[in-house]
N, C-alpha and C positions, 0 to 999 in steps of 0.2 A: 410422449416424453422419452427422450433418448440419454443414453449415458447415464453419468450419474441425477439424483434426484439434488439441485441447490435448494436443502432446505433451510430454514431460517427458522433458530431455535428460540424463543423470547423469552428473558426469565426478569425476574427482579418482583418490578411492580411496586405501587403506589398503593400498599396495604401493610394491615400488620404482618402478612404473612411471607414476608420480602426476602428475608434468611433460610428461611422451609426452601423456598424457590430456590435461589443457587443452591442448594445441598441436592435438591432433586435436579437439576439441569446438570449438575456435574455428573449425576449415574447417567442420564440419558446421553449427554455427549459422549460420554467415557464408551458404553456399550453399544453406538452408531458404527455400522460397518462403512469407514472409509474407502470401500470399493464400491460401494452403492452408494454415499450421499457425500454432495460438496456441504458442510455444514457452517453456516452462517450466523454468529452469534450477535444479536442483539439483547442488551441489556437496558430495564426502565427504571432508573433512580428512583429514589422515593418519592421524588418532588416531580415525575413523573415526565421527565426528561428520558428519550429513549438513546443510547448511544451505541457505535458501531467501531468498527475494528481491529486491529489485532489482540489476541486474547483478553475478552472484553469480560468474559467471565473470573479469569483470573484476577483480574481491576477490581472488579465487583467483590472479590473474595476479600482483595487485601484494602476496599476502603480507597483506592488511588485510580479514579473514573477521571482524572483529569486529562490526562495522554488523549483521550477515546475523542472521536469525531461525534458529535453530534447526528441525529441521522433521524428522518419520517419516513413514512407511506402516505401514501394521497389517495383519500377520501373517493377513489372513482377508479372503474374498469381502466383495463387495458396498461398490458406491460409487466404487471406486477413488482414494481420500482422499490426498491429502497434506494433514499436518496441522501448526500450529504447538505446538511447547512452548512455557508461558511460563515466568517463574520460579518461578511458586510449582507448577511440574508441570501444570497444568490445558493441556488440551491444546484448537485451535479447528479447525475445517477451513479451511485457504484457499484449496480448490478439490479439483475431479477433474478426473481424468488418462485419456484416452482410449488412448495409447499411452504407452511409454516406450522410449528407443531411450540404451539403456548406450553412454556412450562412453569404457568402463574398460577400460584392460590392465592383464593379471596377477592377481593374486592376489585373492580379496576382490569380484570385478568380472566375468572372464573365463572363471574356473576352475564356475561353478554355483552359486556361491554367492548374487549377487544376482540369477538367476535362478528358482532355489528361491522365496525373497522373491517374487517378481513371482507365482509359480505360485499359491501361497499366495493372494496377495493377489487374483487373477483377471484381474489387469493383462493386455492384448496387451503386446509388448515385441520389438523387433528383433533378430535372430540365432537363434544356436544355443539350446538348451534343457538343460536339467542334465545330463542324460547325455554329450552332443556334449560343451558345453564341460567337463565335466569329465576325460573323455577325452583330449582334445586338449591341455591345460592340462599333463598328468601325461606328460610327456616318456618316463619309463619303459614306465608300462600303453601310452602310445601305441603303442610299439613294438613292444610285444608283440602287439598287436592287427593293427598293420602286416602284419607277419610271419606272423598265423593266416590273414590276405587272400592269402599268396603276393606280398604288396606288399614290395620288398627297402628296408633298415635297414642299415645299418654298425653294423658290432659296439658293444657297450655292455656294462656293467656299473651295476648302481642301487649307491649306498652311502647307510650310514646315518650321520646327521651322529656320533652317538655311535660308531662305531667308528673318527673320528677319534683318540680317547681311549684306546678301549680297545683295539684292534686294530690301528694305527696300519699297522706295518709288512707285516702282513697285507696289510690295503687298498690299500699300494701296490704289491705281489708284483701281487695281481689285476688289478689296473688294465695293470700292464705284461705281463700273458698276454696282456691285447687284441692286442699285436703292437710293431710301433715306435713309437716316437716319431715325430712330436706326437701327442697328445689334448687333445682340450679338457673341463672341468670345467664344468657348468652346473647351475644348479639347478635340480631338475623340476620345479617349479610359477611357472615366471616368461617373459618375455619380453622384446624389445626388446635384447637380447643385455646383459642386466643382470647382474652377477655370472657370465659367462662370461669364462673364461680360457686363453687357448692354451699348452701345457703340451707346453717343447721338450725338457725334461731333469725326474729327480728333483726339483730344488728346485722347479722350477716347477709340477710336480702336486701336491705340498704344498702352494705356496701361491693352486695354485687350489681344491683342496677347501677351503681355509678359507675363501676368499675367498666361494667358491657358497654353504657353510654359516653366512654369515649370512644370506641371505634364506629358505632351507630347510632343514629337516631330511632332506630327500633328496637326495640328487645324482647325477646322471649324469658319468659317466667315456666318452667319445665314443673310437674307432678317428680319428684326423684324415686326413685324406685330401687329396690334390691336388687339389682340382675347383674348378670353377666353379658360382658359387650360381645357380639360375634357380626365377622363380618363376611363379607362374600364380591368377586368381584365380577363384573360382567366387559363382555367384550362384543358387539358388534354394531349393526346398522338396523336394519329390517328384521335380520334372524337372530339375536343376542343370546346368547351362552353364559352360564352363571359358570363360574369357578368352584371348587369346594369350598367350603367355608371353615372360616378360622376362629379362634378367642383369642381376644386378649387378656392378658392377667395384669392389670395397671400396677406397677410399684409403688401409685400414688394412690390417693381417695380414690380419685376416678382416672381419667385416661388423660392425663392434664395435657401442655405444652412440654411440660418438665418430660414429662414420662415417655411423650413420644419422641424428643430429637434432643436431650442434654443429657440423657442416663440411661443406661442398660438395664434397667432394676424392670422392665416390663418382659413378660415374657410372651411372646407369641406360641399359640398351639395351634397346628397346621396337623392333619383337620382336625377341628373342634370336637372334644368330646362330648356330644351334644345327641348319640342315637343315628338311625339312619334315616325315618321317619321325619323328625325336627333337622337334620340335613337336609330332603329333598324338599320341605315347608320353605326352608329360608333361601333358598335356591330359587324355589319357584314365587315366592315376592319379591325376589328380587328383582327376575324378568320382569313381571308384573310391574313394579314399580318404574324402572327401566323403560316399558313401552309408556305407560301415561306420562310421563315426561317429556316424552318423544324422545329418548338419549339415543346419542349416536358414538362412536368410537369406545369410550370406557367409561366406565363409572366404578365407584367402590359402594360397595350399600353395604350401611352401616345397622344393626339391629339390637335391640335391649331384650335381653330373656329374663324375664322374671325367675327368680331362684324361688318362691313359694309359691305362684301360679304356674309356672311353667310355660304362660304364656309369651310369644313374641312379638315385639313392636318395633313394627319400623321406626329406627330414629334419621336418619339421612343420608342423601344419595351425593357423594364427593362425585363432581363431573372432571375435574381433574386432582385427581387423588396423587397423595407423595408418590413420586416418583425415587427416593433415596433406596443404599442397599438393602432400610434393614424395615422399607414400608412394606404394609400390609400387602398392596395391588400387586408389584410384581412377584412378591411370595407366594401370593395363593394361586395365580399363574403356573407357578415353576410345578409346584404341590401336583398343580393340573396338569402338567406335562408341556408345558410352552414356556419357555424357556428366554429369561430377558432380554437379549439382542433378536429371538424372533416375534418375542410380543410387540418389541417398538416397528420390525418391519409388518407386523399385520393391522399393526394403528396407523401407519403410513397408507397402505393399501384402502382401509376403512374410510380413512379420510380424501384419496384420489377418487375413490367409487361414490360417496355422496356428492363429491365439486362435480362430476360428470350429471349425475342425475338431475343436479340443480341449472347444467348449464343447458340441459336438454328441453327443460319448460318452454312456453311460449310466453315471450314479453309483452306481446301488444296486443290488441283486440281488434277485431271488425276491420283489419284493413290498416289501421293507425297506429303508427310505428311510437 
């Protein structure tokens, strides 16, 4: 690969977490060195329509996607094509794409699904890969997988959105075996603390399962706990590197939607007053957590420290974590000495060295192509 890298940034998506995305695509465009990459903006409405050209993110900003070309990829090697629809269906190329580097949370984006897409397609692409993100996305399996590590998880329960219906009071009997009051209600396949609910009484785990069971048919029912959030970021492929780690101080209940991207009232502490000891502990689960996933390019691992046990637990692994000026991932980076425009060139690199390793396997067996 010569000259500059034509990479192809993807933001939007077809989830709750679709406004998170352009606010983090804008840091990552904003801080791509324009000597090194032709950057390619792609944008996926919510109705899951992907569209292409001139400032497609700005469109996206102000709500006015009409101007934009429509625009796919095709399901199969060779060329690495983005291509225009017209109307009459007749499809053009208006370029290939050297990399793509997803700047989707949630659903649709995060979870393996438009990594699948990319695999397919033979695209290189930034991050985790279908299994990782799909892992990590699935709040439940995550945990379960946590816990075959020896990696500690606060009790849970998975519900099914229909047993709101038909099992109702069932559901809530189980949910309150977890222990006391509070729980929070979340839905297993989202992020950005979107359709999570803190749940102090009966009424209120009512009305956080229905609330999670609009974004999922699954939901997690959480044990709540005293603790303080700390997180940690990690960075590679084969030999992954934990960041320092950080706290956050929620200016909500908990570390809501609100808290993270509509108000300053949270405060970030870089690094976490947490000892040196419970630093290198949440460092090295992190890793740890990181390889059983099989993660590749970044993750943010998220953990819950009990403030009267002092013990910590893994709560979850973001395989594409906010990307904005004021997220956790590139701060605990800077903290660490790597610094935003060269984090996004070392996620570039991460992501050209796995597309090589993948393209080096052997496709066929005994002869038979």
């Amino acid at each position: 690969m010569t000259g500059r890298i034509r990479l192809g940034i993807i933001f939007g998506g077809r989830s709750g977490e679709h406004e998170v995305s352009l606010m983090s695509a804008r840091s990552v465009i904003g801080a791509l060195d324009p000597g090194r990459y032709e950057i390619v903006e792609i944008g996926i409405a919510k109705d899951g329509r992907w569209y292409g050209g001139d400032r497609v993110l700005e469109a996206f900003e102000s709500g006015r996607i009409e101007s934009l070309a429509p625009v796919f990829m095709l399901a199969e090697p060779g060329g690495q094509g983005l291509y225009r629809r017209s109307e009459d269906d007749r499809m053009s190329l208006l370029g290939t794409l050297d990399m793509v580097f997803p700047v989707l949370h949630g659903t649709f984006g995060e979870d393996g699904t438009l990594q699948g897409l990319l695999e397919l397609a033979d695209v290189a692409y930034v991050g985790a890969g279908v299994l990782a993100s799909a892992v990590a996305m699935d709040k439940a399996l995550f945990k379960h997988l946590m816990r075959s590590h020896a990696i500690p998880v606060v009790d849970w329960i998975t519900v099914n959105s229909t047993e709101l219906e038909s099992t109702l009071e069932y559901t809530l009997e189980r949910a309150e075996h977890l222990g006391a009051y509070p729980f929070f209600t979340k839905p297993a396949n989202l992020g950005s603390s979107v359709g999570v609910s803190r749940c102090n009484n009966r009424a209120d785990l009512l009305e956080g399962l229905k609330e999670a069971a609009q974004y999922d048919r699954r939901i997690v029912v959480e044990q709540g706990l005293d603790a303080r959030e700390i997180e940690v970021s990690v960075l590679g492929n084969e030999e992954p590197q934990a960041s320092i780690a950080g706290e956050i101080v929620p200016g909500d209940a908990y570390y809501s939607y609100k808290a993270k991207y509509l108000d300053d009232s949270s405060e970030l502490i870089i690094p976490a007053p947490i000892g040196d000891d419970l630093m290198e502990a949440a460092r090295s689960m992190a890793v740890q957590a990181y390889r059983a996933i099989d993660g590749a390019g970044m993750a943010r691992v998220d953990f819950l420290l009990d403030r009267h046990s002092g013990e910590l637990y893994m709560n979850e692994i973001n395989t594409i974590p906010g990307f904005t000026r004021i997220s956790m991932y590139p701060k605990l980076w800077q903290a660490s000495g790597l610094l935003y425009p060269q984090l996004l060139d070392r996620l570039v690199a991460l992501g050209q060295e796995r597309h090589r390793q993948k393209q080096a396997l052997v496709r066929s067996f005994g002869g038979v192509a």
